[in-house]
C-alpha positions in Angstrom: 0.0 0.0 0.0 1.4 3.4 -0.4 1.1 4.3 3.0 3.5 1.4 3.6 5.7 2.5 1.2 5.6 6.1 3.2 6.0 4.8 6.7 9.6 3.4 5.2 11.6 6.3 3.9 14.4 3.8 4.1 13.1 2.0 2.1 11.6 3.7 -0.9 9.7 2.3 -3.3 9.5 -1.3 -1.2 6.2 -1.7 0.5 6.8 -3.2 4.3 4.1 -5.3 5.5 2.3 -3.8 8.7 2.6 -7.3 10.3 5.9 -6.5 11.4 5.2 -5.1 15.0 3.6 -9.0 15.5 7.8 -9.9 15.1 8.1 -7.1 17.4 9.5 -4.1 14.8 8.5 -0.7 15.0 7.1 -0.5 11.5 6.9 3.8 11.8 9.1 5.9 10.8 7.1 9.0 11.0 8.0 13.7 11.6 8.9 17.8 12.3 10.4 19.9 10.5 10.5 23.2 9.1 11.9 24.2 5.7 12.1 27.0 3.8 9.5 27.4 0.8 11.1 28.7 -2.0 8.2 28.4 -5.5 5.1 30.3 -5.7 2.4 28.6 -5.2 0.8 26.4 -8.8 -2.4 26.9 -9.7 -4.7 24.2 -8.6 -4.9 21.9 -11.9 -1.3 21.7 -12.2 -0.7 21.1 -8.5 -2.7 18.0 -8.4 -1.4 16.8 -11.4 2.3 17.6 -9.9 1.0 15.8 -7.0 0.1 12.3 -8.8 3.4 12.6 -10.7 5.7 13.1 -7.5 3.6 10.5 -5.8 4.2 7.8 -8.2 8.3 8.2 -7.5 7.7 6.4 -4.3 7.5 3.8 -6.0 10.7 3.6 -7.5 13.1 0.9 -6.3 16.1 2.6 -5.0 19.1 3.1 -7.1 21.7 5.1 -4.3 23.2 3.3 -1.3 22.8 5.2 1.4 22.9 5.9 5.2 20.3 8.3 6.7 19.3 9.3 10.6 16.0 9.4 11.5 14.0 10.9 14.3 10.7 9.8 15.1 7.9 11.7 16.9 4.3 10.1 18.1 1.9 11.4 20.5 1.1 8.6 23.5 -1.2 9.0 26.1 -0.9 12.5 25.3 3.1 12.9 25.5 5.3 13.6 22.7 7.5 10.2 22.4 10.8 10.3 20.6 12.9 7.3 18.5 15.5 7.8 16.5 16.2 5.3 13.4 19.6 4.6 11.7 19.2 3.0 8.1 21.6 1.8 5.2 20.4 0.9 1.8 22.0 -1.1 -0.3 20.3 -1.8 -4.1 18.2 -4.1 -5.1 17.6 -5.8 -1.4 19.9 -5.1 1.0 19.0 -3.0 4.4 19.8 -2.6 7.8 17.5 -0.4 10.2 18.7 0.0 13.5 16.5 1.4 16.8 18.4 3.3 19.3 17.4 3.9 22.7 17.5 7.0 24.6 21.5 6.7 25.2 22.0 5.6 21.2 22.5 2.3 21.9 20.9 -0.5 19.5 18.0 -1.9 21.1 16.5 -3.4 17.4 18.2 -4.3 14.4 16.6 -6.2 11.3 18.9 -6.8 8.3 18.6 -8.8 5.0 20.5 -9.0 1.8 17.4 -9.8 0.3 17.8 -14.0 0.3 17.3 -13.7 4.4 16.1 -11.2 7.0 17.3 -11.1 10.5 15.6 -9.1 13.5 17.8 -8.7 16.6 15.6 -7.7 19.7 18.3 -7.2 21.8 15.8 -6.0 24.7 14.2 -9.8 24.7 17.8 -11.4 23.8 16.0 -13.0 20.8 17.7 -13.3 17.2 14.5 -14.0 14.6 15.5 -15.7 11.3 13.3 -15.6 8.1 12.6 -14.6 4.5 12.2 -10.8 3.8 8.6 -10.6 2.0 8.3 -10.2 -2.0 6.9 -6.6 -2.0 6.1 -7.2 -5.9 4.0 -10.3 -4.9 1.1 -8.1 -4.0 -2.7 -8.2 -5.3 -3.3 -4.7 -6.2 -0.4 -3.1 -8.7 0.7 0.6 -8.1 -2.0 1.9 -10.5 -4.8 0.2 -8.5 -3.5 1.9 -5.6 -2.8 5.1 -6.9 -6.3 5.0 -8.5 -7.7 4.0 -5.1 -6.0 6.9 -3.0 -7.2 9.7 -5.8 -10.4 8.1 -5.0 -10.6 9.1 -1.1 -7.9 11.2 -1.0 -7.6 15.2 -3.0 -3.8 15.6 -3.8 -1.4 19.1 -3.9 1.4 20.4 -4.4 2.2 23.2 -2.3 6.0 24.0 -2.5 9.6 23.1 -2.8 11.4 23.0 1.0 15.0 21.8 2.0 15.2 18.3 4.4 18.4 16.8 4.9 20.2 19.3 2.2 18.2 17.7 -0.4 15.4 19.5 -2.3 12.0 17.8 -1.9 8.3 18.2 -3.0 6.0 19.2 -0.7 2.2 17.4 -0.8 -0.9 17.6 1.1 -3.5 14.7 1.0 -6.7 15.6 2.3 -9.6 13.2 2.9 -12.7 14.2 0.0 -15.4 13.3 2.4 -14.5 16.4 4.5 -11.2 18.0 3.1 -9.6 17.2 6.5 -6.2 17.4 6.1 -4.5 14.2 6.2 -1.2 13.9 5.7 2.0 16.0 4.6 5.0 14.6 2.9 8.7 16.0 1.2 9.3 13.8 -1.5 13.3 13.6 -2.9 13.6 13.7 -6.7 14.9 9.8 -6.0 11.2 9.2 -4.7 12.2 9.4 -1.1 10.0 10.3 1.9 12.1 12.5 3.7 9.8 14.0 5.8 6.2 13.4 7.1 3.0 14.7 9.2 0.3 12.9 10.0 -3.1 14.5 11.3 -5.7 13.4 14.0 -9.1 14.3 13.7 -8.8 17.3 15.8 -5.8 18.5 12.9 -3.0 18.1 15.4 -0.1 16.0 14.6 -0.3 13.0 15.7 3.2 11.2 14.0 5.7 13.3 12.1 9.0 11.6 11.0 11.7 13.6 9.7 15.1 12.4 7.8 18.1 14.5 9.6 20.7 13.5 7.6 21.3 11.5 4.5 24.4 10.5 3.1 25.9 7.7 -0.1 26.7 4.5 1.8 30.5 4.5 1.8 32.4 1.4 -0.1 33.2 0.1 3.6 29.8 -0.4 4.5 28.4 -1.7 1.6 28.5 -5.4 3.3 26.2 -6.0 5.8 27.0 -8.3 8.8 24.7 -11.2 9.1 25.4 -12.7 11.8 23.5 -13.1 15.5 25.3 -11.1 18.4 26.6 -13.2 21.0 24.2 -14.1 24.2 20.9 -13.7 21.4 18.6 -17.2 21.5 18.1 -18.1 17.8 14.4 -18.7 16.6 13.2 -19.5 12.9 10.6 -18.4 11.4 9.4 -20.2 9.0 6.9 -17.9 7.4 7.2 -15.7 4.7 4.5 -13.2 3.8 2.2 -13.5 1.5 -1.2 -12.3 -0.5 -4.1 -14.0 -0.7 -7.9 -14.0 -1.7 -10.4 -15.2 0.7 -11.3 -18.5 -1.4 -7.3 -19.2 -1.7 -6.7 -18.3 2.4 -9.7 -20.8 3.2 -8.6 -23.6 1.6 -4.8 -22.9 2.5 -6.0 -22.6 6.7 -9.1 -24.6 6.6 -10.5 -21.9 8.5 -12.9 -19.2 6.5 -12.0 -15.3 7.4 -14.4 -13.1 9.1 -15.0 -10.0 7.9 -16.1 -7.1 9.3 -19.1 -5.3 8.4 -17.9 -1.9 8.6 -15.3 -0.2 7.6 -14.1 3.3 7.5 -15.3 5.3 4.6 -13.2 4.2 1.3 -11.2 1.4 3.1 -11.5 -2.0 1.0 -10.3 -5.8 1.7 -6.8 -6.1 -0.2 -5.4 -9.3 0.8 -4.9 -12.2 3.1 -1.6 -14.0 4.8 -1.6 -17.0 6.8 1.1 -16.5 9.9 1.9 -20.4 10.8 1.1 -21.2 14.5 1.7 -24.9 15.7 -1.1 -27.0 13.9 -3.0 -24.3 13.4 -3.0 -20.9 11.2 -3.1 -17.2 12.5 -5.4 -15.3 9.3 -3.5 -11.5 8.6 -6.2 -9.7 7.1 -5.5 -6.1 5.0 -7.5 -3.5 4.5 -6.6 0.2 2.9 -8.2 3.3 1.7 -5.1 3.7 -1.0 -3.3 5.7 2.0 -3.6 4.2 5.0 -3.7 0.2 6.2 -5.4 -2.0 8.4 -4.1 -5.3 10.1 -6.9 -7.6 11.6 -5.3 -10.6 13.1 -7.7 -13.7 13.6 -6.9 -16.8 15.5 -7.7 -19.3 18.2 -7.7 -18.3 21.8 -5.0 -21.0 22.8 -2.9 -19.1 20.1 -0.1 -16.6 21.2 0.6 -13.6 19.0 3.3 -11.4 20.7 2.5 -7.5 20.8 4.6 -5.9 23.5 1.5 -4.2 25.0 3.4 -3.8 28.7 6.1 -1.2 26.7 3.6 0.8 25.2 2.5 2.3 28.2 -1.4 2.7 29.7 -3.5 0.3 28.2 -6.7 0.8 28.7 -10.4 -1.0 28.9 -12.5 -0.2 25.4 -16.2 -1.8 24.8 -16.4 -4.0 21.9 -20.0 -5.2 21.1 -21.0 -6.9 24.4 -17.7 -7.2 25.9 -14.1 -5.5 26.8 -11.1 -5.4 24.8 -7.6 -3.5 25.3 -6.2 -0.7 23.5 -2.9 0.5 23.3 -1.4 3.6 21.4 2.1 2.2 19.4 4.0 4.1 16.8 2.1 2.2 13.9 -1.2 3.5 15.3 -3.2 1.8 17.0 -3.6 -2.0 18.6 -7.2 -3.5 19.8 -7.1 -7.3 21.2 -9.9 -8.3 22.3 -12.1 -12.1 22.0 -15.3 -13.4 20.3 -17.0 -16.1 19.4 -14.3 -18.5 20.4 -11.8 -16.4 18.3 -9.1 -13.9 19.5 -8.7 -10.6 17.4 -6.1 -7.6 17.0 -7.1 -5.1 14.9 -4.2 -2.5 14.5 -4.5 0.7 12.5 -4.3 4.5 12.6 -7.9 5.5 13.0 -9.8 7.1 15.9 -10.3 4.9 19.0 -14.2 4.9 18.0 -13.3 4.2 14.7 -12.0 0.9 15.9 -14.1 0.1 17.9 -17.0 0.1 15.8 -14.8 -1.9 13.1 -14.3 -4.7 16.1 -18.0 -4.5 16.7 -19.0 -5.3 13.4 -17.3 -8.6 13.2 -19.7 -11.7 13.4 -20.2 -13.0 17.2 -20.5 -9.0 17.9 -23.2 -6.5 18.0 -23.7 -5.3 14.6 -27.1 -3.9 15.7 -25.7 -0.3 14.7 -24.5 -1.3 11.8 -25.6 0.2 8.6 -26.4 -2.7 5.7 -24.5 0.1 3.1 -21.4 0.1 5.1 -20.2 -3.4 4.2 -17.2 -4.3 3.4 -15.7 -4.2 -0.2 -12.5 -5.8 -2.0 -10.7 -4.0 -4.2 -11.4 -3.8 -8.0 -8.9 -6.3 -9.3 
């Protein structure tokens, strides 16, 4: 989705699935800054146009090796939060993206050189081994969903501003329902992200990421280390993302997805992925508007999926249909658990709390009594 492709200006042009807080990465890279505007502003036909034309460079595969710094900014529990990022790229596959904690130590590594991915949570002393997902193995192409952001989203072009010494584009996306302002991102020429702002409903920022410094990878970094630090427990994982229809994630699981009823205006099903789990299968359902995504997790109750909800601090008590669930505010968005029907869920996304809560009521085995018949669910045109 192209908000995944934003959220990883490390990364451009390589869509990161927004599963990867279930392995226990930090999937935002999201931020402030102010630059200096130096074009007059276009006139409104051929700033949207501009728009669409610096928006499709995101998703150009990168062609530079380079290092960049990152800081992060999200809003929890009403504080300000900081991360900072470190990231090298290295063409076609090759990354590594670092976490430092508040003394600049490493506290999370992954790496790949594009035939295997390693995550290093050096907090849990856990080394995770896998395959790094096929972002081309995906079920809409960047046309369907450019076509479906245009569709929900109005898209400008409002100036030329300085990040990280390099000129970028600056764009505002603004929901058509209500021309809420949505999001604000610089754009490099090399299709970068170098800078974002995302907006609540109250048109506060509520992420903002911003690229400090960006520099070509020198030659002696242009290998990257592979191997597990000592004192890290090694675990496999023997699951590699993938996309899936309903009828081809049914048979695959045995199990057939539930779906809820509502959905946020312009969101659509994209895709399923089956996350192994002993015998049994954990069902990854997407859902995006073109901009943003959704993650709903389904699975068993004896099932375990790991979320790290003790570090994200308060969690509190939310109603979902005729029971509780838990909500926690993380730097993807978002994260609902709560149980039904026999099933557990996790819904994680970047709406309004009411927002997902009335997406977790509107799953079968909840009360859908508010629910409009009109505000089904779609998929995507394919």
């Amino acid at each position: 989705m192209i908000f995944e492709r934003m959220q990883q200006p490390a990364l451009p042009g390589r869509a990161r699935s927004s599963a990867v807080c279930c392995r226990g990465l930090p999937a935002a890279v999201l931020v402030l800054f102010a630059g200096a505007a130096f074009c007059a502003p276009a006139p409104v036909q051929d700033a949207q146009e501009r728009a669409a034309a610096v928006l499709r460079r995101t998703f150009s595969p990168a062609r530079e090796a380079y290092r960049a710094d990152i800081l992060v900014l999200v809003r929890r529990n009403g504080r300000d939060q900081e991360d900072r990022v470190r990231v090298r790229v290295l063409p076609p596959e090759g990354f590594s993206r670092e976490v430092l904690d508040a003394q600049g130590r490493v506290r999370l590594r992954a790496v790949s050189d594009g035939k295997v991915e390693w995550v290093h949570d050096l907090s849990r002393k856990t080394a995770y081994q896998g395959a790094p997902e096929d972002a081309d193995c995906k079920l809409l192409d960047p046309d369907e969903e450019l076509g479906l952001l245009e569709r929900n989203h109005a898209l400008n072009w409002t100036a030329s501003e300085s990040v990280a010494g390099r000129r970028t584009d600056v764009l505002e996306l603004r929901a058509r329902e209500d021309s809420r302002l949505i999001r604000k991102l610089w754009v490099d020429e090399a299709g970068r992200v170098l800078r974002r702002e995302s907006y609540g409903e109250d048109g506060s920022i509520s992420s903002s990421m911003r690229v400090e410094s960006l520099v070509s990878l020198p030659v002696g970094e242009r290998k990257f280390d592979l191997s597990v630090p000592a004192g890290l427990r090694v675990r496999a994982r023997d699951w590699r993302p993938d996309f899936m229809d309903l009828e081809e994630a049914a048979a695959a699981s045995g199990r057939k997805p539930v779906l809820p009823v509502w959905l946020p205006s312009g969101f659509v099903f994209e895709s399923v992925d089956l996350v192994p789990y002993k015998k049994a299968s954990i069902l990854h359902l997407r859902f995006t508007d073109g901009l943003d995504a959704l993650s709903l997790f389904e699975y068993p109750r004896g099932a375990r999926l790991r979320l790290g909800l003790s570090g994200q601090g308060r969690v509190r008590s939310l109603r979902v249909g005729r029971g509780r669930g838990r909500l926690a505010v993380v730097p993807e968005g978002k994260i609902l658990v709560w149980s039904a029907g026999g099933n557990r869920y996790v819904l994680i996304g970047p709406c309004s709390v009411e927002a997902m809560r009335r997406i977790a009521s509107s799953l079968q085995g909840n009360d859908r009594d508010a629910i409009k018949p009109q505000d089904g669910v779609r998929e995507a045109a394919r």
